[in-house]
mmCIF file of the C-alpha atoms, coordinates in Angstrom:
data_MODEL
# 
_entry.id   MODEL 
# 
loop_
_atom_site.group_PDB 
_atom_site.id 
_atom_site.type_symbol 
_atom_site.label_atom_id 
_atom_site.label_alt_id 
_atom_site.label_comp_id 
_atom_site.label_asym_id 
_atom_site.label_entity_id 
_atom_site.label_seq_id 
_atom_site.pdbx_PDB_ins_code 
_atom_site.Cartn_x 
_atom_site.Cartn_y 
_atom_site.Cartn_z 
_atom_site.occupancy 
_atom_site.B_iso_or_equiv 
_atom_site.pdbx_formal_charge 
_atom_site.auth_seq_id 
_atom_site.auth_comp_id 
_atom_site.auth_asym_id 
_atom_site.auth_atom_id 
_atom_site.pdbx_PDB_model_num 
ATOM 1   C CA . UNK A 1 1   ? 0.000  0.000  0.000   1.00 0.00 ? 1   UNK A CA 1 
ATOM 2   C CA . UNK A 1 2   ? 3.023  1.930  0.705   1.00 0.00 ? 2   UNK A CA 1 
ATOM 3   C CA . UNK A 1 3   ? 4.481  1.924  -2.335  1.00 0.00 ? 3   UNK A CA 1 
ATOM 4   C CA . UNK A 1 4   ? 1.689  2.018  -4.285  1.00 0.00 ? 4   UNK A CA 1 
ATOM 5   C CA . UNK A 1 5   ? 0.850  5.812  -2.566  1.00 0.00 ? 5   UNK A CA 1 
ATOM 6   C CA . UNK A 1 6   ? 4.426  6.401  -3.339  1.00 0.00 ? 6   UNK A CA 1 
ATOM 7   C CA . UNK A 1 7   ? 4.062  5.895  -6.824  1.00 0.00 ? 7   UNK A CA 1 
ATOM 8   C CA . UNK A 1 8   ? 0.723  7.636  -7.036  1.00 0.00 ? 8   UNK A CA 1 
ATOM 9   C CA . UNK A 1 9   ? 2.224  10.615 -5.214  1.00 0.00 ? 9   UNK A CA 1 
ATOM 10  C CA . UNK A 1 10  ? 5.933  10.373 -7.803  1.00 0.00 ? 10  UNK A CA 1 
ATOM 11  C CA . UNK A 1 11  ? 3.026  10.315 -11.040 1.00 0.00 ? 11  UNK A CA 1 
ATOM 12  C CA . UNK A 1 12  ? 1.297  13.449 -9.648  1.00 0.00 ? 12  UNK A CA 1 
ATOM 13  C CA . UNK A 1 13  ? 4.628  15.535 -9.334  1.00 0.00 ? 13  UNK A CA 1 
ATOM 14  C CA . UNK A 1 14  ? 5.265  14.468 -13.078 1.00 0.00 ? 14  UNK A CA 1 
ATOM 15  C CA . UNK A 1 15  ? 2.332  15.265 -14.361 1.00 0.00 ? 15  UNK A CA 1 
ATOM 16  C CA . UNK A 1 16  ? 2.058  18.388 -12.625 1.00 0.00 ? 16  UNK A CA 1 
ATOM 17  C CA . UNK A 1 17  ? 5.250  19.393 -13.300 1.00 0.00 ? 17  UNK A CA 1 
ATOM 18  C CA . UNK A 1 18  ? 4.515  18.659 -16.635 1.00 0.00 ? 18  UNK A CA 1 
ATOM 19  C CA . UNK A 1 19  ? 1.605  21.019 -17.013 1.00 0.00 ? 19  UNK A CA 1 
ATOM 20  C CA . UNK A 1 20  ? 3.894  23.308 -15.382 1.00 0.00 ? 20  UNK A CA 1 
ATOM 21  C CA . UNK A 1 21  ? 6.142  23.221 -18.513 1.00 0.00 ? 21  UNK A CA 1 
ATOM 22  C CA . UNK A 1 22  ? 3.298  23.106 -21.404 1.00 0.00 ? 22  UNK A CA 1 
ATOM 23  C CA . UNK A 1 23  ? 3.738  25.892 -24.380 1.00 0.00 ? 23  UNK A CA 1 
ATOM 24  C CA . UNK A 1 24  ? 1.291  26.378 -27.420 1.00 0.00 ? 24  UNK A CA 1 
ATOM 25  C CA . UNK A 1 25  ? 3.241  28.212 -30.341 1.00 0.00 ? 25  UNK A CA 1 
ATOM 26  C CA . UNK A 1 26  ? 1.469  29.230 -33.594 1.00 0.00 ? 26  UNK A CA 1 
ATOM 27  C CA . UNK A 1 27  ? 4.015  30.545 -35.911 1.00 0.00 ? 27  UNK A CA 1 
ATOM 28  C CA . UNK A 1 28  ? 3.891  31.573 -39.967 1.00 0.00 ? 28  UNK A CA 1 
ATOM 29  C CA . UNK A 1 29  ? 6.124  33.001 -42.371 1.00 0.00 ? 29  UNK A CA 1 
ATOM 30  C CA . UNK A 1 30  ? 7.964  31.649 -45.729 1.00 0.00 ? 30  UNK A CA 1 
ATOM 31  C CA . UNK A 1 31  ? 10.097 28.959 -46.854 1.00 0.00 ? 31  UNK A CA 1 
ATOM 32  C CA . UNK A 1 32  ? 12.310 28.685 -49.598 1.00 0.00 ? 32  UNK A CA 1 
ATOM 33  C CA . UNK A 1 33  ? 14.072 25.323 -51.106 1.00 0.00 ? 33  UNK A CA 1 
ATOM 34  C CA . UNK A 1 34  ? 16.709 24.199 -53.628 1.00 0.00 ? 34  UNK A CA 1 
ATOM 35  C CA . UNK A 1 35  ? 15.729 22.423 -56.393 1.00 0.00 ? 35  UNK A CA 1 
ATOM 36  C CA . UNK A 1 36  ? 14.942 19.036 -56.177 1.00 0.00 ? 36  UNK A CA 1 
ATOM 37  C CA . UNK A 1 37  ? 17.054 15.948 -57.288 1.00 0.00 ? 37  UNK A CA 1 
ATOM 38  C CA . UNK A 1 38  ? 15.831 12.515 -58.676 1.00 0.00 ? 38  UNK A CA 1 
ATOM 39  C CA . UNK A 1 39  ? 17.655 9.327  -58.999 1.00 0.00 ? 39  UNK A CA 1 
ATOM 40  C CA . UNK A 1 40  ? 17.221 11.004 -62.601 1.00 0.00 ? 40  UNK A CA 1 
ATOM 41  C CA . UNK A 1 41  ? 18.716 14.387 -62.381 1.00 0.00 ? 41  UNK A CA 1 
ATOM 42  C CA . UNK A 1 42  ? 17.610 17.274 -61.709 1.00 0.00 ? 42  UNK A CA 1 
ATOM 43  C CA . UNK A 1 43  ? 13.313 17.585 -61.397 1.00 0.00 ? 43  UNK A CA 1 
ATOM 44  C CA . UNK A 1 44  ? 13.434 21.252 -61.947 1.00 0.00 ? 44  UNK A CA 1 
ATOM 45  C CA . UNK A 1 45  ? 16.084 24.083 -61.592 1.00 0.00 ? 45  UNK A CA 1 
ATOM 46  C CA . UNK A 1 46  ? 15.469 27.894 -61.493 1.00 0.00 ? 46  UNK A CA 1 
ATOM 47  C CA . UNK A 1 47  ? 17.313 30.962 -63.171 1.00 0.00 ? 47  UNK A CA 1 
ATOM 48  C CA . UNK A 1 48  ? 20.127 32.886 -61.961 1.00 0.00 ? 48  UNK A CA 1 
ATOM 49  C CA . UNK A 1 49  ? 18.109 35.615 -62.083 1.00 0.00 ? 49  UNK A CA 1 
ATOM 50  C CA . UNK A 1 50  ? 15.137 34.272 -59.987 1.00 0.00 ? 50  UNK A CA 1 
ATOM 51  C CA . UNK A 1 51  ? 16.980 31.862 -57.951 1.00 0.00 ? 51  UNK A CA 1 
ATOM 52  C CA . UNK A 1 52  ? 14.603 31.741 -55.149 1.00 0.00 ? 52  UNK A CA 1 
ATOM 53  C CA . UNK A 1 53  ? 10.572 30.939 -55.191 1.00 0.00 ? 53  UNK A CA 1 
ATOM 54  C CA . UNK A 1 54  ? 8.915  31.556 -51.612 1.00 0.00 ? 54  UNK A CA 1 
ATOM 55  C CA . UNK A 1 55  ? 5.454  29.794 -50.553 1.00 0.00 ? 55  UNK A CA 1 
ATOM 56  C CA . UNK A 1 56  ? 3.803  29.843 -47.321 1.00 0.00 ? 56  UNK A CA 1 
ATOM 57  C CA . UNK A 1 57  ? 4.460  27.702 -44.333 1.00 0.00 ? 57  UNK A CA 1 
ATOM 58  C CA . UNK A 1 58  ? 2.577  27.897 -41.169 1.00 0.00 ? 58  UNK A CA 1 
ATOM 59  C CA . UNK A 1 59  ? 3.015  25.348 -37.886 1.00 0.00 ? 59  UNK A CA 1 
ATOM 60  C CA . UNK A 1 60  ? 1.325  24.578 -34.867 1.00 0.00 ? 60  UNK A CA 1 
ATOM 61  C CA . UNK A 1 61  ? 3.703  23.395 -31.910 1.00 0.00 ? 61  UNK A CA 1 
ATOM 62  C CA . UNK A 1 62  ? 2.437  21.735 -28.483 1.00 0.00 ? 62  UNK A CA 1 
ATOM 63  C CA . UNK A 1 63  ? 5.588  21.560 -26.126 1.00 0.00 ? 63  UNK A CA 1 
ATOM 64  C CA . UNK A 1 64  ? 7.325  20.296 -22.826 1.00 0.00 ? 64  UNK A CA 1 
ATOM 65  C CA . UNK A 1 65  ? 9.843  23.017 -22.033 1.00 0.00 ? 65  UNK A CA 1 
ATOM 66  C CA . UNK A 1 66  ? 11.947 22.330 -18.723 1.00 0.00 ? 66  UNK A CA 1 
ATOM 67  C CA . UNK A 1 67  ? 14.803 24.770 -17.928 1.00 0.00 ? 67  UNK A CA 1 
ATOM 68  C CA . UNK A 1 68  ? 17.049 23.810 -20.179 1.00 0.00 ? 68  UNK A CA 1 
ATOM 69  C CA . UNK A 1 69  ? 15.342 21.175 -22.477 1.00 0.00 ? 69  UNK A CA 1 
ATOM 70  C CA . UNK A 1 70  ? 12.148 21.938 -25.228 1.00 0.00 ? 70  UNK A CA 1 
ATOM 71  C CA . UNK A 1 71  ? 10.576 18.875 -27.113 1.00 0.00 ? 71  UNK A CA 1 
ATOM 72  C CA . UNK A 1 72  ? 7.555  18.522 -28.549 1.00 0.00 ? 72  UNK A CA 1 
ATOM 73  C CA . UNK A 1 73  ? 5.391  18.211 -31.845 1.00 0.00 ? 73  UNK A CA 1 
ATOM 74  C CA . UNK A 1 74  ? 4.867  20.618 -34.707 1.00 0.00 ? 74  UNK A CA 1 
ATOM 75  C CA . UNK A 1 75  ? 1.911  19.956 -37.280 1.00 0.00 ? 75  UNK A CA 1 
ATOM 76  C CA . UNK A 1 76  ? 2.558  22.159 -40.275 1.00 0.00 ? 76  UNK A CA 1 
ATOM 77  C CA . UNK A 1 77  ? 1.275  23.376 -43.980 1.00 0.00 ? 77  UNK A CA 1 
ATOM 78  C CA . UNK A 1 78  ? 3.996  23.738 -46.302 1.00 0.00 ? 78  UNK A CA 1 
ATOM 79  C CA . UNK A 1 79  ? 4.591  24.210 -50.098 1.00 0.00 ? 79  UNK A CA 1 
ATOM 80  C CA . UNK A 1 80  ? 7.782  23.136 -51.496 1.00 0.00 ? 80  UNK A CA 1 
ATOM 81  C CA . UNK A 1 81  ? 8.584  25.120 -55.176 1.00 0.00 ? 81  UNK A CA 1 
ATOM 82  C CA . UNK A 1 82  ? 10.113 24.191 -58.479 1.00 0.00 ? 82  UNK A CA 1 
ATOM 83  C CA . UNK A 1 83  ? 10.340 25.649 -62.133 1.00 0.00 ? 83  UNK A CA 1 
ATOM 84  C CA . UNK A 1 84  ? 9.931  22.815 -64.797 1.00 0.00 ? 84  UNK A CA 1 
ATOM 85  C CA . UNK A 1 85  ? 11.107 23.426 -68.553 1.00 0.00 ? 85  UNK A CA 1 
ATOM 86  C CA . UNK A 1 86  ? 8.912  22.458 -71.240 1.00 0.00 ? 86  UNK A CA 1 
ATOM 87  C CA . UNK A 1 87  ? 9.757  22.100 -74.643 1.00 0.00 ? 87  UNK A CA 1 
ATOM 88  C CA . UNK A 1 88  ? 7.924  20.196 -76.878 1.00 0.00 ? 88  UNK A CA 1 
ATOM 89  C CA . UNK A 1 89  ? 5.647  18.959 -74.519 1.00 0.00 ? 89  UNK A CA 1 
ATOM 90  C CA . UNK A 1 90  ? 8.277  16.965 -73.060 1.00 0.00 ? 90  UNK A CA 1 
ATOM 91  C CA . UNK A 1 91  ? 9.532  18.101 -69.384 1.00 0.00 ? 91  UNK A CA 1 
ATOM 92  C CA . UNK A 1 92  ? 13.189 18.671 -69.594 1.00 0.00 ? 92  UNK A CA 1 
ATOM 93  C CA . UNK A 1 93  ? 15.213 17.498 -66.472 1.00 0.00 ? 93  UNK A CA 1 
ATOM 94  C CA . UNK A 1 94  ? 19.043 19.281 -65.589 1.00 0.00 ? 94  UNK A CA 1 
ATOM 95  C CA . UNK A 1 95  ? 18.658 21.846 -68.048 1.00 0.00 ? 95  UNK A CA 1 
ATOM 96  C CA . UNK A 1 96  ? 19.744 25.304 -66.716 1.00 0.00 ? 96  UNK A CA 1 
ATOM 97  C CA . UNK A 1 97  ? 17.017 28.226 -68.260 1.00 0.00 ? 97  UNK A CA 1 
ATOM 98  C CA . UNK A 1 98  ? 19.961 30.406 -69.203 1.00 0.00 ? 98  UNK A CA 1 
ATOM 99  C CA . UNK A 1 99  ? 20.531 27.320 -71.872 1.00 0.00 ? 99  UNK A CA 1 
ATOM 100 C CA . UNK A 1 100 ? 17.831 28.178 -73.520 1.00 0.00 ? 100 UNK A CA 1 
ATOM 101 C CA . UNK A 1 101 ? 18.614 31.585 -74.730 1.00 0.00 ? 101 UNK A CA 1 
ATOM 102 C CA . UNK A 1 102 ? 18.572 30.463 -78.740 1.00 0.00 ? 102 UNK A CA 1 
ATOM 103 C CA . UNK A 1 103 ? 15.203 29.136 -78.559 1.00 0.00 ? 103 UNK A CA 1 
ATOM 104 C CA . UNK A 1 104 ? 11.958 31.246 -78.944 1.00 0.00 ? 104 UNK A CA 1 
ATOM 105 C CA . UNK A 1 105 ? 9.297  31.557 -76.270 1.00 0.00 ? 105 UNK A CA 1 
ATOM 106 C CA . UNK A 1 106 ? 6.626  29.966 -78.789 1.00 0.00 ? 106 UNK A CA 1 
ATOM 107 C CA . UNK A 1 107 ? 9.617  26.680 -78.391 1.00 0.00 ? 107 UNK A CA 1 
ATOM 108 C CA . UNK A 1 108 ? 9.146  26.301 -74.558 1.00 0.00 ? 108 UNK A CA 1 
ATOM 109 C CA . UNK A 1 109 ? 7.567  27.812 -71.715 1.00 0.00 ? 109 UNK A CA 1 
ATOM 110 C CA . UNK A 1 110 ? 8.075  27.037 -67.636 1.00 0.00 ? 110 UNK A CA 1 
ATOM 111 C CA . UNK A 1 111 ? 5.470  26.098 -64.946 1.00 0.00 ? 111 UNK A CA 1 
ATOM 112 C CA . UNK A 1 112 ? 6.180  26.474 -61.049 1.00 0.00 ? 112 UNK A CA 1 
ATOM 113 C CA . UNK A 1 113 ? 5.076  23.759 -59.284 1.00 0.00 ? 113 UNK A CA 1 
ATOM 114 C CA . UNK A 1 114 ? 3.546  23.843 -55.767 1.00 0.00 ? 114 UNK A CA 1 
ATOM 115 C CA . UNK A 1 115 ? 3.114  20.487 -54.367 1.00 0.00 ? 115 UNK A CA 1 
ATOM 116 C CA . UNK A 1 116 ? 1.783  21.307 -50.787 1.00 0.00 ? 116 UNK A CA 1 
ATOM 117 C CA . UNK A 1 117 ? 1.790  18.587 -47.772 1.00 0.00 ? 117 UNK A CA 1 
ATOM 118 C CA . UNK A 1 118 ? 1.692  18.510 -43.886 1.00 0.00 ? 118 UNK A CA 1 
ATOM 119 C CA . UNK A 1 119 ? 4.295  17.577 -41.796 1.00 0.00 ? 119 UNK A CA 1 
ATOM 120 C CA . UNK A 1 120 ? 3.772  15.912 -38.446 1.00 0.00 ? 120 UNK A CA 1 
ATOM 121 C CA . UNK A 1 121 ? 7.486  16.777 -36.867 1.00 0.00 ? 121 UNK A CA 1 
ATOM 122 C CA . UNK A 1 122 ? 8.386  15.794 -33.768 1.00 0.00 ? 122 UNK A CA 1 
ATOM 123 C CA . UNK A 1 123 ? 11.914 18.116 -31.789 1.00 0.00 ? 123 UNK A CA 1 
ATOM 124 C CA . UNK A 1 124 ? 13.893 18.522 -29.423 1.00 0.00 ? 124 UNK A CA 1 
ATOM 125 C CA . UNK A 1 125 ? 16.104 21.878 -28.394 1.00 0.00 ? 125 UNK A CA 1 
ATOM 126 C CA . UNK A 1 126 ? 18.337 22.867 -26.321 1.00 0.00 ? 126 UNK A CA 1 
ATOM 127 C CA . UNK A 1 127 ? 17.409 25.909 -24.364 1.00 0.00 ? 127 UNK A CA 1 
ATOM 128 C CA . UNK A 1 128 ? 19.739 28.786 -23.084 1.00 0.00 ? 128 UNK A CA 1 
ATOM 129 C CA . UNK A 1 129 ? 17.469 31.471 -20.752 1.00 0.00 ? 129 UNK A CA 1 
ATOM 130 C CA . UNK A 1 130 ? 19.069 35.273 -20.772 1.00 0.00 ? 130 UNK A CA 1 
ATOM 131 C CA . UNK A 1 131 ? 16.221 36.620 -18.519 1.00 0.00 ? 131 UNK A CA 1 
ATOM 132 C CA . UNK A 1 132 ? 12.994 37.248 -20.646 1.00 0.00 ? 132 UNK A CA 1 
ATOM 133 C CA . UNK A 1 133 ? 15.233 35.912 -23.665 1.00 0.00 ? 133 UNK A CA 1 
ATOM 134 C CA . UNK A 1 134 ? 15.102 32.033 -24.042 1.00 0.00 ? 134 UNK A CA 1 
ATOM 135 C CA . UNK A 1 135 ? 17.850 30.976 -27.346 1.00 0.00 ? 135 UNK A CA 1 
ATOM 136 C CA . UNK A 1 136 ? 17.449 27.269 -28.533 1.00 0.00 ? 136 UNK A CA 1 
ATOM 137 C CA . UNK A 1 137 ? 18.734 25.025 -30.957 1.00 0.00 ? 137 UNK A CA 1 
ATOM 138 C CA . UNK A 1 138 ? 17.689 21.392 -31.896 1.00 0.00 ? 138 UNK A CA 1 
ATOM 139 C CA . UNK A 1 139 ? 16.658 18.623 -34.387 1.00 0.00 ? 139 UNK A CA 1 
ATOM 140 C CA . UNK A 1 140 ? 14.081 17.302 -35.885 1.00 0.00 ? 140 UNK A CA 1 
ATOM 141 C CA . UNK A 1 141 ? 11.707 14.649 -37.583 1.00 0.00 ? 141 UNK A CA 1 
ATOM 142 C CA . UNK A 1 142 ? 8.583  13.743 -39.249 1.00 0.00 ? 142 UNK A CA 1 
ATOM 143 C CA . UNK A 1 143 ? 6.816  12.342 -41.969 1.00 0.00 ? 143 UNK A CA 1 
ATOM 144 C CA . UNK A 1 144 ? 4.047  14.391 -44.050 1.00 0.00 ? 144 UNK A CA 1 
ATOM 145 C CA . UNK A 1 145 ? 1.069  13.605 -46.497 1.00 0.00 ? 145 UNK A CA 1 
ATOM 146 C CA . UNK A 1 146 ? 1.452  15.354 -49.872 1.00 0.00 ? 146 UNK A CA 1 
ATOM 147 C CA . UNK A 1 147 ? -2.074 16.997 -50.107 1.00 0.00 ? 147 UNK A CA 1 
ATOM 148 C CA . UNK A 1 148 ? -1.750 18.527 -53.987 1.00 0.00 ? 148 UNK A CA 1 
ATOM 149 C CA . UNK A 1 149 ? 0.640  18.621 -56.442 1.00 0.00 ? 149 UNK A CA 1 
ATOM 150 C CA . UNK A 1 150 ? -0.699 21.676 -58.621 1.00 0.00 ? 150 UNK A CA 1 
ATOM 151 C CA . UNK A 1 151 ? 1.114  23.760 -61.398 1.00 0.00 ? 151 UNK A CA 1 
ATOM 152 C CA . UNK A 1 152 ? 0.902  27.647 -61.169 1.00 0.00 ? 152 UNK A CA 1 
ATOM 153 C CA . UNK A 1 153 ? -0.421 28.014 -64.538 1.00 0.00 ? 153 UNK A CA 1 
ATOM 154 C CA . UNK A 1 154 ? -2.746 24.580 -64.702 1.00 0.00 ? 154 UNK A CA 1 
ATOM 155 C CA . UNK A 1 155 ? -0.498 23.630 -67.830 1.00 0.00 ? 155 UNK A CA 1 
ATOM 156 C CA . UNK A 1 156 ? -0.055 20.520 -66.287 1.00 0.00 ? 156 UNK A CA 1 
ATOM 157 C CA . UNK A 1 157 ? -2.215 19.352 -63.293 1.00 0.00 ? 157 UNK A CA 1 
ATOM 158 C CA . UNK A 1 158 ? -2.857 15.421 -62.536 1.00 0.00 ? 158 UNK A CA 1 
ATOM 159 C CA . UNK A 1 159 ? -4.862 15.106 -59.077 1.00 0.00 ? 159 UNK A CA 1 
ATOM 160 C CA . UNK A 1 160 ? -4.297 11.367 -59.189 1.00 0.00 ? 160 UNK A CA 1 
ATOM 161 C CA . UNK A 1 161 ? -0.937 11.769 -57.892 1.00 0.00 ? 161 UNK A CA 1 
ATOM 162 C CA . UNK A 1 162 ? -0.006 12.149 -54.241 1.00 0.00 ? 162 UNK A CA 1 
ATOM 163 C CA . UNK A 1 163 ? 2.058  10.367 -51.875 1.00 0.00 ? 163 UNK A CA 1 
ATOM 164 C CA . UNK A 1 164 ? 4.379  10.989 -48.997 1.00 0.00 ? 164 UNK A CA 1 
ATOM 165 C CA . UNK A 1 165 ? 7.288  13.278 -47.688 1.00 0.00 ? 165 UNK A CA 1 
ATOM 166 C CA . UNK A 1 166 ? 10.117 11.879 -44.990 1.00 0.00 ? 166 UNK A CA 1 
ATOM 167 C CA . UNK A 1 167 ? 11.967 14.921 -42.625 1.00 0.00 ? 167 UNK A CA 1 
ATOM 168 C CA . UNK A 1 168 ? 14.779 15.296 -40.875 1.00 0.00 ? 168 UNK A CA 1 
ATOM 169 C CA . UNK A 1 169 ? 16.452 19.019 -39.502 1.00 0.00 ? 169 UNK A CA 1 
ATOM 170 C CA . UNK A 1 170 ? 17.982 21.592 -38.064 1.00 0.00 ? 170 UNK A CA 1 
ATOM 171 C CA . UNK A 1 171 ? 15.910 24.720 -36.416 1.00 0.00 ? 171 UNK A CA 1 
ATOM 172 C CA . UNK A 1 172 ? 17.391 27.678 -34.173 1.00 0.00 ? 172 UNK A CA 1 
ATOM 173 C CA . UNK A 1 173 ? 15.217 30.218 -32.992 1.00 0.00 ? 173 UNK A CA 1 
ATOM 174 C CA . UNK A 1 174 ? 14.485 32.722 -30.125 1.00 0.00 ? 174 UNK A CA 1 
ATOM 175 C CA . UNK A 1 175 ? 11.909 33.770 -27.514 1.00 0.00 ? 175 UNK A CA 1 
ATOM 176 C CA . UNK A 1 176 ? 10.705 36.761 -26.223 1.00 0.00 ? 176 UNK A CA 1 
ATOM 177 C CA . UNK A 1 177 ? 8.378  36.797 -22.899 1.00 0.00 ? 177 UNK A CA 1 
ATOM 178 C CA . UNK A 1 178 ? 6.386  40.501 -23.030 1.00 0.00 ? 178 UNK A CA 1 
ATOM 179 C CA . UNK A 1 179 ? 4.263  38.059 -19.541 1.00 0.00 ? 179 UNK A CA 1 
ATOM 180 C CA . UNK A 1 180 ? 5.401  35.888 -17.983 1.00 0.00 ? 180 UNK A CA 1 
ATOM 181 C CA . UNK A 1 181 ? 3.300  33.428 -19.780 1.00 0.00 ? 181 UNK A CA 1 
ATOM 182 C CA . UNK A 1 182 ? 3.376  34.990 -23.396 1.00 0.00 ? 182 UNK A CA 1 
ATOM 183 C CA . UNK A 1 183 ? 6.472  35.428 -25.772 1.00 0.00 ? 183 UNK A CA 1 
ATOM 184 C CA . UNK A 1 184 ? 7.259  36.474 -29.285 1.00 0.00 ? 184 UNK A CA 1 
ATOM 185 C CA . UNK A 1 185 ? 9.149  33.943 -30.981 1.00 0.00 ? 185 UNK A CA 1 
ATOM 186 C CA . UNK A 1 186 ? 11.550 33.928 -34.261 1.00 0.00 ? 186 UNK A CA 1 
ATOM 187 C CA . UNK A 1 187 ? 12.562 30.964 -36.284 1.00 0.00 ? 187 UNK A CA 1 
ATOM 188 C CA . UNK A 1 188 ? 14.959 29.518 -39.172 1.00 0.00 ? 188 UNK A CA 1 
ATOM 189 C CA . UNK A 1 189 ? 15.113 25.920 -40.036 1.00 0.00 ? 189 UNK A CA 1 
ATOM 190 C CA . UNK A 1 190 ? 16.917 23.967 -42.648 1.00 0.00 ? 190 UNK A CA 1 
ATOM 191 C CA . UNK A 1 191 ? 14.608 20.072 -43.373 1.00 0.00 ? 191 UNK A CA 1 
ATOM 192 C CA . UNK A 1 192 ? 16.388 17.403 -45.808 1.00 0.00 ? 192 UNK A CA 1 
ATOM 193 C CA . UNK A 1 193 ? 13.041 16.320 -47.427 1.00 0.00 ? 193 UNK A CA 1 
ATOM 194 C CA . UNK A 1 194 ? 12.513 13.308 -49.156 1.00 0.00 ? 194 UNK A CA 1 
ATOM 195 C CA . UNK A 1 195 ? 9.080  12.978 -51.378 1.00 0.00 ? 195 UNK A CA 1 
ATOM 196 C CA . UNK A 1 196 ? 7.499  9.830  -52.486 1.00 0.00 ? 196 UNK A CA 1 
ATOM 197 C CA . UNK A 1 197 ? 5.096  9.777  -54.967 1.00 0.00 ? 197 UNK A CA 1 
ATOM 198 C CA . UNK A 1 198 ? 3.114  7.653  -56.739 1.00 0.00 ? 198 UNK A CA 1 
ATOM 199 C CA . UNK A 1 199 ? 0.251  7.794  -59.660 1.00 0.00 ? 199 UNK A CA 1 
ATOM 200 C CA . UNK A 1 200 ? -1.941 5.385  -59.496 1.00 0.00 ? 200 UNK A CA 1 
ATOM 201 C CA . UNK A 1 201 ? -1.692 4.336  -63.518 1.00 0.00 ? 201 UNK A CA 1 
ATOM 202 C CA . UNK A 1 202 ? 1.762  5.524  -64.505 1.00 0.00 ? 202 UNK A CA 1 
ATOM 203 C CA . UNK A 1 203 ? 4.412  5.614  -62.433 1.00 0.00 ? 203 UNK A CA 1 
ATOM 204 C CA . UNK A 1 204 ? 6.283  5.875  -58.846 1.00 0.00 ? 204 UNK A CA 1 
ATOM 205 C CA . UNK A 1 205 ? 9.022  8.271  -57.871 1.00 0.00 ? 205 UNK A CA 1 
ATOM 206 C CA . UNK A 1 206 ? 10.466 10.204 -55.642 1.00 0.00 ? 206 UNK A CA 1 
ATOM 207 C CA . UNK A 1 207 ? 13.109 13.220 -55.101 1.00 0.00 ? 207 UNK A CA 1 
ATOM 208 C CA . UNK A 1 208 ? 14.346 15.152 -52.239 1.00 0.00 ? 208 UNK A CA 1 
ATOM 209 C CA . UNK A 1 209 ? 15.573 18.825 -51.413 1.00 0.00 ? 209 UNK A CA 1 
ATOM 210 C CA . UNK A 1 210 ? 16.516 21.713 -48.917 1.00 0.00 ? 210 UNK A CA 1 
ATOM 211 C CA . UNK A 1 211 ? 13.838 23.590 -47.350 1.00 0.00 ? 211 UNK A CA 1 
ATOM 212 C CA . UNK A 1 212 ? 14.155 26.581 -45.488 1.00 0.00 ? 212 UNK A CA 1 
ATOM 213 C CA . UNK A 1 213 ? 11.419 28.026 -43.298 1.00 0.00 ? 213 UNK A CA 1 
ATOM 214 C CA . UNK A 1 214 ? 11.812 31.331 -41.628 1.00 0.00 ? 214 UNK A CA 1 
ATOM 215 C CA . UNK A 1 215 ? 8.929  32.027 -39.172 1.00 0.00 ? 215 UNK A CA 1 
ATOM 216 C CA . UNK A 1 216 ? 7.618  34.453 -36.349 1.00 0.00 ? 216 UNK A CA 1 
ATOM 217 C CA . UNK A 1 217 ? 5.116  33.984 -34.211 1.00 0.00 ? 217 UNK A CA 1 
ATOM 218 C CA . UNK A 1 218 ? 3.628  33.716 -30.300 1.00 0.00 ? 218 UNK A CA 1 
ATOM 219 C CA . UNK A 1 219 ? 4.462  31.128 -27.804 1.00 0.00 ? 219 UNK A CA 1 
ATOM 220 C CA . UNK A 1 220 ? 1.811  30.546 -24.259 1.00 0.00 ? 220 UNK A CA 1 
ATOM 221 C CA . UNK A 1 221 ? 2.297  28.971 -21.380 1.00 0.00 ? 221 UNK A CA 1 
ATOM 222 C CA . UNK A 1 222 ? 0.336  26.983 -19.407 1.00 0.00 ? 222 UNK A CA 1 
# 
């Protein structure tokens, strides 16, 4: 009976030290990526002069934060970007835009591609406190469901393809408290992804890239 009050009594200083240490953060901003790569080649690369196509990416993080120790779960929206090259009708993989120079516009044209998906990550940082100022650092992992997989310009647009997307990362950020329980936070992250896709009919692939959210947003504690 003894013990068993003892271990009723060691639960209840978990969990309430637990609640103790809950944070909500909703953050939004931008990310960025490289072009992706395929066993193939290159899936789509993007001129010299636009090297860098931004879409949305917004994240919802429930956290454990102990002094000096933050992990938790982040569900997210994100959109990944790429410029194909079509000539022909034929997408044309690991050819640079500025190659093209000696062809017409009525030759070829380019699409941006926006597959979107959602990420289910789960982290862990590394906390440094400077009074109201909490500094962190950490990794992170997930898998995601690949939700569309739309061209800007509906040149080419097949819904029957969707599929998966595998994470791993780095993220750094910072944390303001204006309250004691409410903050302002900053973030930049840098996720290897890996997408796996599939049409139903045709064919199976997959290709990976660098994505690079940068984010602000508010962080509450319980």
């Amino acid at each position: 009976m003894k013990k068993l009050l003892l271990s009723l009594f060691a639960s209840t200083l978990v969990a309430t030290s637990f609640a103790q240490n809950v944070e909500l953060g909703i953050n939004g901003g931008i990310m960025t990526n490289m072009a992706p790569s395929t066993t193939n080649g290159i899936l789509g690369i993007l001129n010299k002069t636009n090297p860098f196509i931004y879409a949305p990416n917004v994240a919802i993080k429930l956290m454990n934060s102990p002094k000096k120790w933050q992990f938790g779960l982040s569900l997210e929206y994100r959109q990944f970007t790429y410029r194909e090259i079509i000539l022909n009708g034929n997408i044309l993989q690991g050819m640079h835009l500025d190659n093209l120079h000696d062809l017409t516009k009525d030759e070829y044209h380019t699409q941006i591609k926006r597959p979107g998906y959602v990420p289910l990550k789960g982290f862990i940082n590394r906390k440094f406190t400077l009074n109201k100022l909490e500094l962190y650092a950490g990794v992170s992992a997930g898998l995601g469901v690949v939700i569309h997989n739309k061209a800007s310009n509906e040149v080419y647009y097949d819904n029957s393809i969707d599929g998966y997307a595998a994470i791993v990362g780095l993220q750094a950020g910072a944390t303001y408290y204006i309250t004691r329980r409410i903050g302002i936070n900053a973030e930049l992250a840098a996720d290897y992804t890996t997408f796996m896709l599939h049409d139903y009919d045709v064919i199976s692939y997959s290709y990976s890239t660098w994505a690079f959210p940068a984010t602000v947003g508010v962080r509450y504690k319980f």
